[in-house]
C-alpha positions in Angstrom: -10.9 -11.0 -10.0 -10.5 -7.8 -7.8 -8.5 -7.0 -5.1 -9.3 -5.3 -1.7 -7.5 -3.4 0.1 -8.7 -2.8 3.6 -6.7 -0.5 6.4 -6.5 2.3 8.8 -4.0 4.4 10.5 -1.9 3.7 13.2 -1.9 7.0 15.8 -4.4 8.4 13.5 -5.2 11.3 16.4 -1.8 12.1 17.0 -0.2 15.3 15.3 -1.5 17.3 12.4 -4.8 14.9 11.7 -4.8 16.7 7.7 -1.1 16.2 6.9 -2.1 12.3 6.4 -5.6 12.6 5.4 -4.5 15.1 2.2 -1.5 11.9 1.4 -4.0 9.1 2.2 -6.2 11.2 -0.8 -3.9 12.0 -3.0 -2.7 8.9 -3.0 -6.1 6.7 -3.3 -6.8 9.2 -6.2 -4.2 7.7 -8.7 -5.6 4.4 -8.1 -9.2 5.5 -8.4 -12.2 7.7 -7.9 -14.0 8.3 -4.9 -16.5 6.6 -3.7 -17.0 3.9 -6.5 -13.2 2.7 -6.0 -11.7 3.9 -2.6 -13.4 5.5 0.4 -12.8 6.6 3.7 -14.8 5.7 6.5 -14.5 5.7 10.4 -12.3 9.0 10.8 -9.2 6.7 9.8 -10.1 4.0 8.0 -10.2 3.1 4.2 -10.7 0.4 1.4 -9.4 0.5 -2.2 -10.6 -1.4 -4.9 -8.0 -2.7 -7.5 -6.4 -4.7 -10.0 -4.5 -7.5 -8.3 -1.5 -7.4 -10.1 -1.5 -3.5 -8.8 -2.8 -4.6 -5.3 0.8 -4.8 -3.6 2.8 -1.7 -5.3 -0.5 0.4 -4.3 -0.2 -0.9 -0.4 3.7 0.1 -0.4 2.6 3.2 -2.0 0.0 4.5 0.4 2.6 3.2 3.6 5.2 5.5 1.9 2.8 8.0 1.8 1.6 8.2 5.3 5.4 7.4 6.8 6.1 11.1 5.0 4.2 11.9 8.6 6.6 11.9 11.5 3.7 9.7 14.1 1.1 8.0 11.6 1.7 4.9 10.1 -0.3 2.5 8.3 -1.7 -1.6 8.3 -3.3 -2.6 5.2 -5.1 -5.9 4.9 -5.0 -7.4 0.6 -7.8 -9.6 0.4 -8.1 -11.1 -3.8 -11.0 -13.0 -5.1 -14.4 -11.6 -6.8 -16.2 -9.1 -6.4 -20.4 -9.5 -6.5 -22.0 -6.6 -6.2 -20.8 -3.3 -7.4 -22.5 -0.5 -6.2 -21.7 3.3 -6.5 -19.8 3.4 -3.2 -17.2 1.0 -2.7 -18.1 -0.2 1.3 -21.3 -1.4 0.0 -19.9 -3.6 -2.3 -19.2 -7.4 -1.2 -18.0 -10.6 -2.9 -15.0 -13.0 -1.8 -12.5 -10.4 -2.1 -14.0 -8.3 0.2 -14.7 -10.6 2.6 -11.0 -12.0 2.5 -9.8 -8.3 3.1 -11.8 -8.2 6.1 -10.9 -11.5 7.7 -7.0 -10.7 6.8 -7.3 -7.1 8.2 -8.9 -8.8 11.5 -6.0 -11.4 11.8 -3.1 -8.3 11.5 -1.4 -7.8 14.5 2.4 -7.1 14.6 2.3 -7.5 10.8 1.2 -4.2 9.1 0.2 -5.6 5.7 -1.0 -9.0 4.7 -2.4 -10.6 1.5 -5.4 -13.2 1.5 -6.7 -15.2 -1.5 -8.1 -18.5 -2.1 -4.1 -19.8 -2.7 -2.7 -20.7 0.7 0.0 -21.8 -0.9 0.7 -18.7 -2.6 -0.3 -16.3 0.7 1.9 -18.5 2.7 5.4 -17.2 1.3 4.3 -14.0 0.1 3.0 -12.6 4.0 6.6 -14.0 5.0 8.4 -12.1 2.2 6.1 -9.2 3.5 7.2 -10.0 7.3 10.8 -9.0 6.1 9.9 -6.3 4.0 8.0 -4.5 6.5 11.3 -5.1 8.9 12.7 -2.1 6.7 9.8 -0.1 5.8 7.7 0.0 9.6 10.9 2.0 10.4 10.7 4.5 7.1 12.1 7.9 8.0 9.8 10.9 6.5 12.6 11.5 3.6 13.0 7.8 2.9 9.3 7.5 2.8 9.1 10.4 0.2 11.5 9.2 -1.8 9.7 5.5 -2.4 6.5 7.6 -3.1 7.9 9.8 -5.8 9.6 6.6 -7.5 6.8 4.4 -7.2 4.7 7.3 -8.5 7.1 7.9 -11.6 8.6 4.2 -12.3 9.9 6.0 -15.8 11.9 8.6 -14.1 16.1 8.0 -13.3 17.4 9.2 -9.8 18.7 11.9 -11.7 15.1 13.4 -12.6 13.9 12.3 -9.2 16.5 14.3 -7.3 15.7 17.4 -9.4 12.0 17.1 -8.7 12.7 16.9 -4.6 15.3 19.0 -4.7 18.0 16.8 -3.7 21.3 15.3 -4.9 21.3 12.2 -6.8 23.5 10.4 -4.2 20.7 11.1 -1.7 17.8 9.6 -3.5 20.0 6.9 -3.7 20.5 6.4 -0.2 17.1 7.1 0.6 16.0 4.2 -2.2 18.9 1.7 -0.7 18.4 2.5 3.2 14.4 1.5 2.0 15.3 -1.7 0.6 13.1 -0.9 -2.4 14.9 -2.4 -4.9 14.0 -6.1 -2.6 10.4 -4.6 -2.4 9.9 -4.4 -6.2 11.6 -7.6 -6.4 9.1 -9.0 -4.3 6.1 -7.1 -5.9 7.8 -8.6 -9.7 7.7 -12.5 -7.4 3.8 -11.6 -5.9 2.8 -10.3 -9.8 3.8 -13.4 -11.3 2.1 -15.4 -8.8 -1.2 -13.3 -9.5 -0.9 -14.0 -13.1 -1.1 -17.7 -12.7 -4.5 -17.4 -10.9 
């Protein structure tokens, strides 16, 4: 079982174009290597092959990464199932994963993330727990947005350490995590993990 993660950016031409391609990397990079497990293609478009347990924190992730930008933002399509063919460069691969990821990706509209699996009756409540989610986190500001990234990248690390490594004060990391919801999003992504394991 793999998961697929299929997106672009929103007002990709807008601004400074290499501010969100060097986070869109750097970001793909901890979650893989280039081409064989992410890729960009189109100018502003990409697909990340994953765990699916990992599929969810990794979308939230890259959206924190990109909403660091002050126009650019980011819809991500999660499509889970197999994978068939494995070539060297990950848009050349197929199987029911990555066919999900692409139906899910066409169907996103107002919604800028979505999951799609062979369990309607898990998508079903997870894309509305997503709907709510994203009520908060569409509307990031560029410091909460860094904030979620540097604590998703270092789930070991207390506020404390977190504030030292951005140069903040503790009470604003806080703020920043709380005005983010992202204790609710990593209670949803704990929810959409369990639900992946019983696949």
């Amino acid at each position: 079982m793999r998961a697929i993660l299929t997106g672009d950016i929103i007002n990709s031409r807008e601004g400074e174009v290499g501010a969100w391609i060097n986070y869109l990397k750097e970001t793909l990079d901890q979650y893989g290597t280039e081409p064989t497990d992410w890729e960009l293609y189109r100018g502003d478009s990409f697909q990340l092959a994953l765990d699916p347990e990992n599929a969810l924190v990794a979308a939230m992730h890259i959206k924190a990464a990109i909403k660091q930008t002050k126009s650019q933002d980011v819809r991500i399509a999660i499509g889970i199932g197999e994978e068939a063919y494995s070539p060297m460069k990950i848009t050349e691969a197929n199987g029911s994963a990555y066919v999900r990821s692409g139906e899910c990706f066409e169907t996103l509209k107002k919604q800028t993330l979505a999951i799609r699996s062979d369990q309607e009756h898990m998508d079903k409540p997870v894309n509305i727990m997503l709907g709510l989610a994203l009520l908060v986190a569409d509307h990031w500001s560029g410091t909460v947005a860094e904030v979620i990234k540097t604590t998703i990248e270092n789930p070991k690390k207390n506020q404390k350490t977190i504030a030292k490594m951005l140069d903040k004060s503790q009470s604003n990391i806080s703020e920043a995590l709380k005005r983010g919801g992202f204790e609710e999003i990593m209670s949803l992504n704990d929810y959409y993990k369990a639900q992946i394991a019983q696949l």
